[in-house]
VEXDREN-2710 file (C-alpha; in Angstrom, 1 decimal):
% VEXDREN-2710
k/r/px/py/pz
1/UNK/-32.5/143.9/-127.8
2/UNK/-30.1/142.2/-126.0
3/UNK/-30.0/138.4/-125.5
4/UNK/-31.0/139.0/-121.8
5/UNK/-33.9/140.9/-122.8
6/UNK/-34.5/138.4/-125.8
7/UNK/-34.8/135.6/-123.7
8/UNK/-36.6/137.1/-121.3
9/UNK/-39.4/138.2/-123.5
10/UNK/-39.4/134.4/-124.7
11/UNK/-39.9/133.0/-121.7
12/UNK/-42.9/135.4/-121.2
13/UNK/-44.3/134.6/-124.3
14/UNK/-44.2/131.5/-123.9
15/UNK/-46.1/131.6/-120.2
16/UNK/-48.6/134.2/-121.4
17/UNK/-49.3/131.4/-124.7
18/UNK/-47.7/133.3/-127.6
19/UNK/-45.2/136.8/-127.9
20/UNK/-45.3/139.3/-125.8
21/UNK/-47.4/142.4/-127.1
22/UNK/-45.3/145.0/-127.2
23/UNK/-46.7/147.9/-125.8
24/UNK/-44.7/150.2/-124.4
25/UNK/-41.7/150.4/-121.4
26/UNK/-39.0/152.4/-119.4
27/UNK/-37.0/151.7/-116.4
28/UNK/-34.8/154.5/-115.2
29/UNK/-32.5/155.4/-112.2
30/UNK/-34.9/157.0/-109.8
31/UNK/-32.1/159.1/-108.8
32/UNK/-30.6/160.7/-111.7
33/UNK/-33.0/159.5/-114.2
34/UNK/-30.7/157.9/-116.4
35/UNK/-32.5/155.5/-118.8
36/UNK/-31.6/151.6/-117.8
37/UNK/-34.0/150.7/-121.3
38/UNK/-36.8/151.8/-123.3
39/UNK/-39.7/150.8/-125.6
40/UNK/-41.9/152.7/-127.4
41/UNK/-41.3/154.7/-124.1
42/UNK/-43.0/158.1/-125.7
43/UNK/-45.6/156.5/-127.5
44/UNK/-48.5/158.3/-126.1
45/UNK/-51.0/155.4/-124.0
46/UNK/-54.1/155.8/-122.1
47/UNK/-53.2/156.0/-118.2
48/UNK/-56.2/154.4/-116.8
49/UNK/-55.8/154.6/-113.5
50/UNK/-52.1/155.5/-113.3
51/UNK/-53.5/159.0/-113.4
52/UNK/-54.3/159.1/-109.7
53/UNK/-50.7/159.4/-109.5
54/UNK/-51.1/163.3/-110.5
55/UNK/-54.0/163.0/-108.2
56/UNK/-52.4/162.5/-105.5
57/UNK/-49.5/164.5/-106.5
58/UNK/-51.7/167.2/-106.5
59/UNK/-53.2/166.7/-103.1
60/UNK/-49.9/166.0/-101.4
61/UNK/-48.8/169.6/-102.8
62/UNK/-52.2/171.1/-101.3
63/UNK/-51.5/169.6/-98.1
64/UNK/-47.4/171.2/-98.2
65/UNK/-49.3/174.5/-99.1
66/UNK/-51.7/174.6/-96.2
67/UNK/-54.7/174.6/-98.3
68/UNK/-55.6/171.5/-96.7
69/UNK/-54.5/169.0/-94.5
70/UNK/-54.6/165.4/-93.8
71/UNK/-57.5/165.5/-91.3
72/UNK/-59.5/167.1/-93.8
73/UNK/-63.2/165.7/-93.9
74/UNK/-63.8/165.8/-97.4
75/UNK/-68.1/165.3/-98.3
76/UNK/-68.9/163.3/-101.1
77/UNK/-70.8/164.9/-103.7
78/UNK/-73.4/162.7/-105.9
79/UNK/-71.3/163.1/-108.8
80/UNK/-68.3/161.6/-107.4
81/UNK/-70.9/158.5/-105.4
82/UNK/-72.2/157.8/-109.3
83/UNK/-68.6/156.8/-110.3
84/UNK/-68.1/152.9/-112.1
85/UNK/-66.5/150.6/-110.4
86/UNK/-63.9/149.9/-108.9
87/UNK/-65.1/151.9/-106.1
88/UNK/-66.0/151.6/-102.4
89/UNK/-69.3/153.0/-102.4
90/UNK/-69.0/156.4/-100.3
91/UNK/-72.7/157.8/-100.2
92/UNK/-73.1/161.5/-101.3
93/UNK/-72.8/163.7/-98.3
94/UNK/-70.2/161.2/-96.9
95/UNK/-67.1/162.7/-95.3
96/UNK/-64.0/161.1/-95.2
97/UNK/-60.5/162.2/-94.2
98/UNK/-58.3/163.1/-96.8
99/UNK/-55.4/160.9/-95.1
100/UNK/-58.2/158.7/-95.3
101/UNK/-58.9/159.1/-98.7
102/UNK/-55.7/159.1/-100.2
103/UNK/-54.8/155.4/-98.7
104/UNK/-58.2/153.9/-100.1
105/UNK/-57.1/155.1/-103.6
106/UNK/-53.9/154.3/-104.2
107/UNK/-54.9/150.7/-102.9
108/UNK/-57.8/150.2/-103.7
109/UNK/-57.5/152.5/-107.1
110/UNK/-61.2/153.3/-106.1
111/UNK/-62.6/155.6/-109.1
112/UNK/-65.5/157.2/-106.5
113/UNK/-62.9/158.2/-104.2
114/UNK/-60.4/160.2/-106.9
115/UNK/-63.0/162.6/-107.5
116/UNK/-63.9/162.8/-103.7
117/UNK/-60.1/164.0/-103.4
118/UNK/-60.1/166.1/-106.7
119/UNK/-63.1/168.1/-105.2
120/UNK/-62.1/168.2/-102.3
121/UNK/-58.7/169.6/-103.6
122/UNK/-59.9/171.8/-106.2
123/UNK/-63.4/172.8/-105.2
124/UNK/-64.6/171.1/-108.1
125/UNK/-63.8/168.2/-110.7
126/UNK/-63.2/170.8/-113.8
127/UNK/-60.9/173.0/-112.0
128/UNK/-59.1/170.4/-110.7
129/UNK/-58.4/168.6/-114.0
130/UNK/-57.0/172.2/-115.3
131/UNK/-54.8/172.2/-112.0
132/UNK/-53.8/168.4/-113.5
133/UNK/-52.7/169.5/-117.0
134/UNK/-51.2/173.1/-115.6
135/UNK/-48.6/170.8/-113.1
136/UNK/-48.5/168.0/-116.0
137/UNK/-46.7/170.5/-118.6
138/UNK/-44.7/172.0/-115.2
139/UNK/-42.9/168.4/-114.9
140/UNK/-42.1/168.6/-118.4
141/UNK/-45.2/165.8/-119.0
142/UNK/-45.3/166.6/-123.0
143/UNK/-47.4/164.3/-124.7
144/UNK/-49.9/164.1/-121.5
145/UNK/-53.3/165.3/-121.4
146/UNK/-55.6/164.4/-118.8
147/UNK/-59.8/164.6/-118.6
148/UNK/-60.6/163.1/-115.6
149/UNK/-59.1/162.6/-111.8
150/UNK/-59.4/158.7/-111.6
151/UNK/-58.2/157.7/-115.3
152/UNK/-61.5/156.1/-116.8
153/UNK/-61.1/155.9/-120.2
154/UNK/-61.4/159.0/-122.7
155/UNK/-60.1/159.0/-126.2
156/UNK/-59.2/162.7/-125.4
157/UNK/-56.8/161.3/-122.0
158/UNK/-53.4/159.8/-123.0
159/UNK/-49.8/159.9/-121.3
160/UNK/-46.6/158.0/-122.2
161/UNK/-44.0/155.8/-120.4
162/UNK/-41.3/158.8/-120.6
163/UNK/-44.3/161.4/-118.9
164/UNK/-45.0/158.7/-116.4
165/UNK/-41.7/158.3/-115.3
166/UNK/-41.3/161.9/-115.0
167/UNK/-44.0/162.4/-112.6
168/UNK/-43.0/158.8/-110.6
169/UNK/-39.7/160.6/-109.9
170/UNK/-41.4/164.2/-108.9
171/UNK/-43.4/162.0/-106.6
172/UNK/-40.7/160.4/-104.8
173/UNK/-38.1/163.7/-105.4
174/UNK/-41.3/166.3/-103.7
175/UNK/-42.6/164.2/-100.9
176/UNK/-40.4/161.6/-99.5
177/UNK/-42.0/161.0/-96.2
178/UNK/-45.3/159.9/-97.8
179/UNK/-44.4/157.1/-99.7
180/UNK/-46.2/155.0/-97.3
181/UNK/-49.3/156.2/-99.4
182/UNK/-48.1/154.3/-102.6
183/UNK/-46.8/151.0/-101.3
184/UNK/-49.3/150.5/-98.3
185/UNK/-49.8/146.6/-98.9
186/UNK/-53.2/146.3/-97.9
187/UNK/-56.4/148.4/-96.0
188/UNK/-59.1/147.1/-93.9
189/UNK/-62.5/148.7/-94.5
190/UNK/-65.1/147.3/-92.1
191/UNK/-64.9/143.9/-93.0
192/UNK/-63.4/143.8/-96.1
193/UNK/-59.6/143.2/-96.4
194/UNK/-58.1/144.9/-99.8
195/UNK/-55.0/144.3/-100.9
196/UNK/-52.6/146.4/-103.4
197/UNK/-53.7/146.6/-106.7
198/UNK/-49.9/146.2/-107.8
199/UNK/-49.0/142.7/-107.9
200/UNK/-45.5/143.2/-107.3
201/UNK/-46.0/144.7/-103.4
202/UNK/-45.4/141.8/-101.4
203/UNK/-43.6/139.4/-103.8
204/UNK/-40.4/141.2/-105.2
205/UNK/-38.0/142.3/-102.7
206/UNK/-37.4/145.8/-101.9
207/UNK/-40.6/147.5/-103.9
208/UNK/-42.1/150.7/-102.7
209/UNK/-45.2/151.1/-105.2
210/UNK/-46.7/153.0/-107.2
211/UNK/-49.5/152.1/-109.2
212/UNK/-51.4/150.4/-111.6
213/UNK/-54.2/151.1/-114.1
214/UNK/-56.5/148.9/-116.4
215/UNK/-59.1/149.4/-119.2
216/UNK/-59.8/147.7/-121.9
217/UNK/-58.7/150.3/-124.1
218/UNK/-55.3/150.8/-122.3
219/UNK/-54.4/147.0/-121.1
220/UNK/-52.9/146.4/-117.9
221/UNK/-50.5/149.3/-116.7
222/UNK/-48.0/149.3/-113.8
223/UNK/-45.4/152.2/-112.5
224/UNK/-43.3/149.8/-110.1
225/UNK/-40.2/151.4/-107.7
226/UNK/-37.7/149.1/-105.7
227/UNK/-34.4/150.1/-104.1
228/UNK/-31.7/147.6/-104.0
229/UNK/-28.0/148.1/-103.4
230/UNK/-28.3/151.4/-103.0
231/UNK/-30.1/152.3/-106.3
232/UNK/-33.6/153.1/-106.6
233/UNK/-35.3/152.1/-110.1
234/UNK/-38.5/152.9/-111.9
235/UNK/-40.0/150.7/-114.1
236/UNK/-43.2/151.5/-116.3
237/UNK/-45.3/148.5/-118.2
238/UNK/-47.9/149.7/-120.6
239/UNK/-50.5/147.6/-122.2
240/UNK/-50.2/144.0/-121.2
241/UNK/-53.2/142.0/-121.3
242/UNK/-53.6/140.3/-117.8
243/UNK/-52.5/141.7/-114.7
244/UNK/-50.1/138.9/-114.4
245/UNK/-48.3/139.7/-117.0
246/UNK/-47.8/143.1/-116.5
247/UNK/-46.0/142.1/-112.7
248/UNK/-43.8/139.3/-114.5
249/UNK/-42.7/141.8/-116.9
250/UNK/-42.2/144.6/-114.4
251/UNK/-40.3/142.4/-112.2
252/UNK/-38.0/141.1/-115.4
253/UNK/-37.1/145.0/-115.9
254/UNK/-36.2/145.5/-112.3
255/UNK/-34.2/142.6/-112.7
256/UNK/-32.4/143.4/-115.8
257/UNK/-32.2/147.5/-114.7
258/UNK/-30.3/146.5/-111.1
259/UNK/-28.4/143.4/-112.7
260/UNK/-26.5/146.4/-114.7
261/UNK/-24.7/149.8/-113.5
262/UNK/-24.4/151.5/-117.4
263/UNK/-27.4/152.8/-119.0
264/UNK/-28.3/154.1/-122.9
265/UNK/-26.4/157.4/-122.1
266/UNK/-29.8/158.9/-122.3
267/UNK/-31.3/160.5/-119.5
268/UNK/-35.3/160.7/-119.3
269/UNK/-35.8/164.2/-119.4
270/UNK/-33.6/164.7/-122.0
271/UNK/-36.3/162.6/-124.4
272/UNK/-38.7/164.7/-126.8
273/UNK/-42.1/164.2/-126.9
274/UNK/-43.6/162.4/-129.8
275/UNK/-46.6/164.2/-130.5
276/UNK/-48.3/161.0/-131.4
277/UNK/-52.1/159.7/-130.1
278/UNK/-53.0/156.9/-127.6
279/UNK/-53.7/153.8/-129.6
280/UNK/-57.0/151.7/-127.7
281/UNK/-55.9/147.7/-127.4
282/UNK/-59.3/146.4/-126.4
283/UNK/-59.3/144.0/-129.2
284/UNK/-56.3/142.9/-128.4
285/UNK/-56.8/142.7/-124.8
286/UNK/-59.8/140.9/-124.8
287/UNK/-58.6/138.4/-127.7
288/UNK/-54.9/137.4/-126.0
289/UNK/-56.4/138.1/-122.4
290/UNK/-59.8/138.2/-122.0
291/UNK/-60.2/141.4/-120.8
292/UNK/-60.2/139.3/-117.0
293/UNK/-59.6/142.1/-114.0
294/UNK/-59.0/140.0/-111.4
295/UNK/-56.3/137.6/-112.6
296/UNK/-54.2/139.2/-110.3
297/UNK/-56.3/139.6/-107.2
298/UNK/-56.3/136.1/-105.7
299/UNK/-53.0/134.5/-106.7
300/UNK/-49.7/134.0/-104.6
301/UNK/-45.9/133.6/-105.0
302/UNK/-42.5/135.9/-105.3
303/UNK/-42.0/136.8/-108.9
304/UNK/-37.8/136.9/-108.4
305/UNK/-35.5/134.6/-107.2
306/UNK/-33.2/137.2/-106.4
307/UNK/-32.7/137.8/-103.2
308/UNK/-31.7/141.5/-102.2
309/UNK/-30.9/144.2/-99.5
310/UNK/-33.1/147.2/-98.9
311/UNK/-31.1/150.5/-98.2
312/UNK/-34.3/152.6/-97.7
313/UNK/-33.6/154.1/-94.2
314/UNK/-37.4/153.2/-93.5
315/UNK/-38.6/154.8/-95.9
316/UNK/-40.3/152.0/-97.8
317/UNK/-42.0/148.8/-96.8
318/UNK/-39.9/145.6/-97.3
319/UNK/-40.7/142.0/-97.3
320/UNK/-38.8/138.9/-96.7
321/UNK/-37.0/137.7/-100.4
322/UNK/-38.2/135.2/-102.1
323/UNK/-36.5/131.8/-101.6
324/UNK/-33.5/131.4/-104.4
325/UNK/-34.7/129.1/-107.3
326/UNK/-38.5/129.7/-107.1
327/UNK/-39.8/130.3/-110.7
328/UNK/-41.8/133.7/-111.6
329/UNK/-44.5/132.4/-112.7
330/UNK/-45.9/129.0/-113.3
331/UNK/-49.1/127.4/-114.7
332/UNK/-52.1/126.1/-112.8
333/UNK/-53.3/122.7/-113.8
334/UNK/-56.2/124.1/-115.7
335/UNK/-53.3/126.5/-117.8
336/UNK/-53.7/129.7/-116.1
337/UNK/-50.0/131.6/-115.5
338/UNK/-50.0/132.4/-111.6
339/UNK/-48.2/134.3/-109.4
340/UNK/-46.7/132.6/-105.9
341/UNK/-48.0/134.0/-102.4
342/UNK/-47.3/137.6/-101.2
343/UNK/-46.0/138.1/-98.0
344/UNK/-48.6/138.4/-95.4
345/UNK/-49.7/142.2/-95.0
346/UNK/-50.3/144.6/-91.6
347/UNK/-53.2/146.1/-92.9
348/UNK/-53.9/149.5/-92.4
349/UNK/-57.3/150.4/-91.3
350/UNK/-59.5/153.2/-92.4
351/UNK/-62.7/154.6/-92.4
352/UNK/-65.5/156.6/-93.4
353/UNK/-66.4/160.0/-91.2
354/UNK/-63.9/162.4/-89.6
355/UNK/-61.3/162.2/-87.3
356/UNK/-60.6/164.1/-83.7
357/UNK/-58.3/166.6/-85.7
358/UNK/-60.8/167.6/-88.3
359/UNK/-62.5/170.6/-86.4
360/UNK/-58.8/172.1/-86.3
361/UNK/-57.6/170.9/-90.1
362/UNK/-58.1/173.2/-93.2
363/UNK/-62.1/173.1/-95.2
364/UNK/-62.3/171.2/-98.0
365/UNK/-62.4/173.3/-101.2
366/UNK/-65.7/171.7/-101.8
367/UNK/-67.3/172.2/-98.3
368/UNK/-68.0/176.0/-98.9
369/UNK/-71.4/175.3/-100.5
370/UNK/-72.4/172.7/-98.0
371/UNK/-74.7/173.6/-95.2
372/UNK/-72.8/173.9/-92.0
373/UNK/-73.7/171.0/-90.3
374/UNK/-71.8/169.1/-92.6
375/UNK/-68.6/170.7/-92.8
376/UNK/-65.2/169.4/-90.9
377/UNK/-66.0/172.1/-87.8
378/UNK/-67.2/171.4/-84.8
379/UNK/-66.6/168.4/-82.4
380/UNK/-65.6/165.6/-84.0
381/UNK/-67.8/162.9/-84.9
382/UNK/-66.2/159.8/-83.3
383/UNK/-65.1/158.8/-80.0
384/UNK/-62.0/160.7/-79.2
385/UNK/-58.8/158.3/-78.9
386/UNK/-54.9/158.9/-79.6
387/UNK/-54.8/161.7/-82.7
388/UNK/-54.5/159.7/-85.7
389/UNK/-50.9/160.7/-87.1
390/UNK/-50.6/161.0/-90.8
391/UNK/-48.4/158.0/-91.1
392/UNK/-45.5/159.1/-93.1
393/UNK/-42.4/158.7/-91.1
394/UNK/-43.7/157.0/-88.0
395/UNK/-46.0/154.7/-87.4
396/UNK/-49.9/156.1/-86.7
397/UNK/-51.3/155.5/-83.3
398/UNK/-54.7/153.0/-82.6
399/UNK/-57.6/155.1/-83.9
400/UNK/-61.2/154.6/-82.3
401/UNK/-64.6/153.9/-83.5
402/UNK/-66.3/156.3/-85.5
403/UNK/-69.1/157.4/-84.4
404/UNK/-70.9/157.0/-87.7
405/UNK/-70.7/153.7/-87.9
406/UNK/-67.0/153.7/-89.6
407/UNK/-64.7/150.8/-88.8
408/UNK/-63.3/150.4/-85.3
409/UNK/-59.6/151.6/-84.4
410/UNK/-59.0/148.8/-82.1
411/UNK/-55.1/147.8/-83.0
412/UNK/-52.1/149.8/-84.3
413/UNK/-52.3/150.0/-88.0
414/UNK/-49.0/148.4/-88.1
415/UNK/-49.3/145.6/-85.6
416/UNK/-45.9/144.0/-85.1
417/UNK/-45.3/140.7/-87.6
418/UNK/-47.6/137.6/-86.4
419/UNK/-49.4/139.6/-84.3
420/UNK/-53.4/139.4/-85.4
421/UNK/-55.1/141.9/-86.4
422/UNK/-58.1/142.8/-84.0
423/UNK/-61.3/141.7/-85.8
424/UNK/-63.3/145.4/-86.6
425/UNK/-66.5/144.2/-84.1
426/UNK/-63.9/143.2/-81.3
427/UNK/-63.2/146.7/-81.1
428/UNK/-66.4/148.2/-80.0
429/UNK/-66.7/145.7/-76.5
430/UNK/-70.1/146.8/-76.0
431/UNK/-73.2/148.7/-76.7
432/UNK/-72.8/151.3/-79.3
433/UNK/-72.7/154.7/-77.9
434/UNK/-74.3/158.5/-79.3
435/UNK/-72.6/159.8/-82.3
436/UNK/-70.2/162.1/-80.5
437/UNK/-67.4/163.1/-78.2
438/UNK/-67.8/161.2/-74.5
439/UNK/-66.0/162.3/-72.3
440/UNK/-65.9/161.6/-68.7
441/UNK/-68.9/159.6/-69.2
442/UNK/-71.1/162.3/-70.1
443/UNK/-71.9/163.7/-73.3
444/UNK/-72.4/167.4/-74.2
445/UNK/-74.9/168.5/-77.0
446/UNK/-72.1/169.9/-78.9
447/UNK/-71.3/166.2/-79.2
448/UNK/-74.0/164.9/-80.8
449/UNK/-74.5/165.7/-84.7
450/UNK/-76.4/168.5/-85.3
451/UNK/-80.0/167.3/-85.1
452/UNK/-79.4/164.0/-83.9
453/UNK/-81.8/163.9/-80.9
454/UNK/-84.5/165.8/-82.5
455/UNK/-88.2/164.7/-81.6
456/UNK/-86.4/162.9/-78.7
457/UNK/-88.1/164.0/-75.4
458/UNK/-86.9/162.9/-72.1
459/UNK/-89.1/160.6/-70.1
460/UNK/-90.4/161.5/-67.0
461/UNK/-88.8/159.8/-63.9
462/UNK/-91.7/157.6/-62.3
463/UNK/-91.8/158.3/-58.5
464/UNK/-90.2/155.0/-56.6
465/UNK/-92.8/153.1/-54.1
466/UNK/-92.7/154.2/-50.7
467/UNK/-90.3/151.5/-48.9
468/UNK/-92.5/149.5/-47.0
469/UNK/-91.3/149.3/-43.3
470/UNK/-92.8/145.6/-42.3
471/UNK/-92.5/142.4/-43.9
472/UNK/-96.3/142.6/-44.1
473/UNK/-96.3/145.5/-45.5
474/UNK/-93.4/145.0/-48.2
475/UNK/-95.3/141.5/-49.1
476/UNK/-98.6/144.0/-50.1
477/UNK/-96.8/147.1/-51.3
478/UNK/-97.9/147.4/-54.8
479/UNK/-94.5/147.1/-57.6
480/UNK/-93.4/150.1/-59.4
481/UNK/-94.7/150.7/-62.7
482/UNK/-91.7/150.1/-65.2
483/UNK/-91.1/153.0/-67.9
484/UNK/-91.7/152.2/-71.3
485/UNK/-88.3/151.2/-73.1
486/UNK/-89.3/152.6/-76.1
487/UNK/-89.7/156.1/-74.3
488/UNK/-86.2/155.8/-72.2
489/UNK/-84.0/154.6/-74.6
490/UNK/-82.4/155.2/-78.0
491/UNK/-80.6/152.4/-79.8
492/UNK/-78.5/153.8/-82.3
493/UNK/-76.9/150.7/-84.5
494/UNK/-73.8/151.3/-86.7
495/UNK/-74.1/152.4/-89.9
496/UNK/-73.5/149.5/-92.8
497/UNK/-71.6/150.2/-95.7
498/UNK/-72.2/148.0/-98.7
499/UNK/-68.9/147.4/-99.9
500/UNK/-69.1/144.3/-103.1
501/UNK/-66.5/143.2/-103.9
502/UNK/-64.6/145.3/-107.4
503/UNK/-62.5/144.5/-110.0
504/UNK/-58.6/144.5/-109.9
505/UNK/-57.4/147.7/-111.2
END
């Protein structure tokens, strides 16, 4: 270990209240994958939730294939609804988008939601996870083996720093133009404001994702990319034991990885597997870090003091450096290690239900057994707006309400900086309309969802009072009856979504 890296792990220790646990660590040049340094980096780990990386991987390739597309309005099936937290609560029979779907996972890292993608992907979860391993030993992923599509904990599901980094850099080498789904800083679902699970978007200049991943048994994981002076690096943590660590670390290897041009001489997919097993930390995390989820979800500050320059051609978000001198991480006055504030986000808003392009965009592999009213054909379910763009090399258009009480598109997605985002109820500026296309001001019944106005009868028009042609006669004339609002009218309120509150991933 150098003296850099010495001193560096000293300093951490000595925030985090003792030595750094080792667990295990790569960073390696995105572009030709030449290892910057390594530890324990083929030691077989649990992923936890940095397998949605392959999940996503997987859908991304589907979509490239044709097999489905972005639009897709993907139903929720019970099993993926009865998924632990963190989730977001979809209800079986739910649909969402698949563009949709993909942004609430990788920012949320909501478990429910991976296997909404995975069967919507594969048909179902099983033939899904096959697809997983099958593309996992493709990539040259050795010591990885994966059980489920969302990374919750099995003694059977392991993968390494080396197998991570691997499929990091087949991620950004496949699919370029839709980085924005792995470094999206925060999404607005009705109310609720969530914020990347990876500490490091919004505080260290020039990142552009990728994911993180917690369980007791696996500590707090991070696969972090940043570009800077025209060098684009991957770094992978495994098994800290607090989310804060795990972003102070990640930001020291960044740090270290761009501060030098020569490497080990060793390139990443050069490295052998090592056969061995995934080792569960619980003890260890819950003894040196109390096993505490959200240690990461509420605290503020850059985590460098280096400032940098972002060559990314637009291709990843950036946010304004850190000022020079400010300290990674510092202790609160009751001894917790905190992080400073991250730059403010432009959320991205998303929703529930389909979209105007999901009667023309490919079936889910899993809608084939559902009844055909609710499949992705037909008219759309929400108010027809701009067509929502898929948000990988420009910038999507305002989307509308949906019409099953998903959140309002009332603002761009990317509002320009200090612009405020639109609250979600300002958007609707008035009485809630029929589920269903509108257009012209009249709806047709292939708007409405199938069934929607059954046992609905029309009232009968009441005959107006003959118009009295005196005064005298006016002043006598009898008023017309008024028609019972319960008959004439159908109030159709939007749909709430319980959303509490989860734990950082």
């Amino acid at each position: 270990m150098t003296a850099f890296r010495f001193a560096a792990a000293f300093a951490l220790g000595l925030l985090v209240g003792g030595p750094a646990f080792a667990g295990a660590s790569l960073v390696v040049d995105a572009s030709s994958g030449e290892v910057l340094s390594s530890e324990n980096a083929t030691q077989a780990w649990r992923p936890a939730s940095t397998t949605k990386m392959m999940t996503i991987y997987l859908a991304l390739k589907a979509v490239r294939e044709g097999r489905i597309g972005l639009e897709t309005a993907i139903p929720a099936s019970k099993r993926a609804a009865s998924q632990p937290r963190v989730k977001v609560y979809i209800k079986p029979g739910q649909e969402v988008t698949l563009d949709n779907a993909l942004r609430i996972m990788m920012v949320k890292s909501a478990n429910d939601i991976a296997y909404v993608v995975a069967e919507g992907v594969g048909g179902d979860v099983e033939s899904f996870v096959g697809m997983m391993n099958a593309e996992a030993q493709r990539l040259g992923m050795r010591d990885t083996r994966f059980s489920n599509p969302n990374g919750w904990d099995d003694p059977d599901q392991q993968v390494s720093a080396h197998d991570l980094a691997l499929l990091a850099m087949a991620l950004m080498r496949d699919f370029p133009d839709y980085a924005e789904y792995w470094g999206t800083p925060a999404v607005q679902l009705g109310k609720q404001l969530i914020h990347n699970t990876n500490g490091l978007v919004g505080r260290y200049p020039g990142v552009s994702g990728m994911k993180t991943g917690f369980t007791c048994a696996s500590g707090f994981n991070v696969v972090a990319t940043a570009s800077r002076g025209g060098r684009t690096l991957i770094a992978i943590v495994l098994g800290s034991t607090s989310a804060t660590e795990r972003t102070v670390k990640a930001a020291q290897l960044l740090d270290e990885g761009f501060a030098k041009w020569g490497g080990t001489g060793v390139n990443v997919a050069s490295m052998p597997p090592s056969g061995t097993r995934a080792p569960n930390i619980c003890d260890e995390v819950r003894n040196r870090g109390g096993g505490a989820m959200a240690d990461d979800a509420d605290v503020t500050g850059p985590v460098s003091a280096n400032d940098s320059s972002s060559d990314s051609a637009g291709r990843f978000l950036s946010f304004a450096a850190p000022a020079a001198g400010t300290a990674i991480a510092t202790r609160s006055p009751r001894g917790r290690m905190i992080l400073g504030p991250r730059a403010e986000p432009n959320p991205v808003l998303v929703s529930f239900g389909r979209t105007a392009g999901s009667d023309r965009a490919p079936l889910a592999a899993n809608a084939g057994s559902q009844p055909a009213t609710r499949v992705a054909r037909g008219k759309a379910t929400i108010v027809p707006g701009a067509p929502v763009t898929a948000g990988l090399t420009g910038m999507p258009a305002p989307r509308t309400a949906s019409g099953n009480g998903a959140i309002p598109r009332g603002t761009n997605a990317f509002a320009p900086a200090g612009e405020p985002v639109q609250p979600s109820s300002d958007a609707f500026g008035g009485p809630m309309r029929l589920q269903g296309a509108i257009q012209s001001g009249q709806a047709t019944a292939a708007s409405l969802r199938p069934a929607a106005a059954a046992g609905i009868k029309p009232a009968a028009k009441a005959k107006p009072a003959a118009r009295p042609k005196t005064l005298a006669a006016k002043a006598s004339a009898p008023k017309p009856a008024k028609a019972d609002s319960k008959a004439t009218s159908t109030k159709v309120a939007p749909a709430k979504t319980k959303l509490p509150s989860g734990d950082d991933d």
